[in-house]
N, C-alpha and C positions, 0 to 999 in steps of 0.2 A: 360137175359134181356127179358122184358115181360110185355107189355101193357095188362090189362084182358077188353078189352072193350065194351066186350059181358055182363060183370060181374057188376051190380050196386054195385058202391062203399062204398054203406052201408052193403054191405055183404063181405067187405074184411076185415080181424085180421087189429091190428096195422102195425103189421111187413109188409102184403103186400100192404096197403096200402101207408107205407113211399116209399117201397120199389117201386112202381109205379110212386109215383110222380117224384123219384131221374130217373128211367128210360126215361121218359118221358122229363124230363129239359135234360138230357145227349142226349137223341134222337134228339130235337129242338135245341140245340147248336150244335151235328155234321151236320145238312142237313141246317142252319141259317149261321155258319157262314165259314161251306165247307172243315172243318175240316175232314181228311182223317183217324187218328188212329179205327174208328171204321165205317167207310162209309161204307163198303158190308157187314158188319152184318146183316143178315134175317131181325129182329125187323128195325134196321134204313131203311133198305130199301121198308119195308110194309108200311113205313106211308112217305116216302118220296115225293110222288106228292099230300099226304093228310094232309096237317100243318091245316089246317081249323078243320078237323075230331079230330086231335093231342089235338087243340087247345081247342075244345068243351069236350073231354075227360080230360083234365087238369081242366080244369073249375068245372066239377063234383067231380074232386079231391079234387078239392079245396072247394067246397060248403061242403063234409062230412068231411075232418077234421076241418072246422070252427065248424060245429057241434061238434067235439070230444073236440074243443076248442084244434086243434095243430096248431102252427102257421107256416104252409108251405110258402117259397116264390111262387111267381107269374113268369111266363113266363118272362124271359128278350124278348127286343125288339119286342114287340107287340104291340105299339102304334098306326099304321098304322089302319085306317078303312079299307085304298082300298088295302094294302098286305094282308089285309084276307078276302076280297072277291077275291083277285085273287087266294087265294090258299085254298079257301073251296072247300068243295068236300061233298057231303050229304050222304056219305056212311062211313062204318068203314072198314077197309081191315080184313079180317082176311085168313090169307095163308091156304091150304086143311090139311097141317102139322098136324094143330090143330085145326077141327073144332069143337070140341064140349069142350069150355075154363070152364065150371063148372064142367066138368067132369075130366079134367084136377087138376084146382084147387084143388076139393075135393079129389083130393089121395094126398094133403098133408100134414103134420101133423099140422094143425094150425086151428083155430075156424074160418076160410072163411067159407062160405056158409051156416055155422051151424046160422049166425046171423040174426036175423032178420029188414026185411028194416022199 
């Protein structure tokens, strides 16, 4: 599980690209609606007091595969103006684990980073 949010989403393959949004909808339904199978996982718990940050990073997921022309769904229960001013945050977390996520990225075998924005 693995948000890249350091990483512009035009420089991710297909594959991490899907694979982000599915993490990201899975991270928003365990800390939305308190679901416990995955609540202390490192990833749900970096962005758990950040749904706003969460929020903004799905959003950019969602603008580069409308570009790719793939039809991702949208965040459930996000209707709320004032739930996501109460839960923005104007920073991204990223834990000391992993601080340098393009460098992470690129030792894997896929065309990340090789693309250009």
């Amino acid at each position: 599980m693995r948000v890249w949010n350091e990483i512009n989403p035009s420089r991710l393959c297909r594959n991490h690209l899907l694979a982000e949004h599915r993490e990201i909808l899975c991270i928003w339904s365990v800390i939305t609606k308190g679901k416990k199978g995955y609540r202390n996982h490192p990833e749900v718990k970096r962005w758990g007091d950040s749904l706003g940050a969460l929020w903004l990073r799905h959003n950019d997921i969602l603008k580069e595969s409308k570009k790719r022309k793939y039809n991702f769904k949208d965040l459930p229960h996000w209707s709320s103006e004032l739930y996501l001013r109460k839960h923005m945050k104007n920073r991204f977390v990223t834990p000391k684990a992993w601080d340098n996520q393009e460098k992470s990225l690129s030792s894997k075998n896929c065309d990340c980073i090789k693309r250009r924005t």
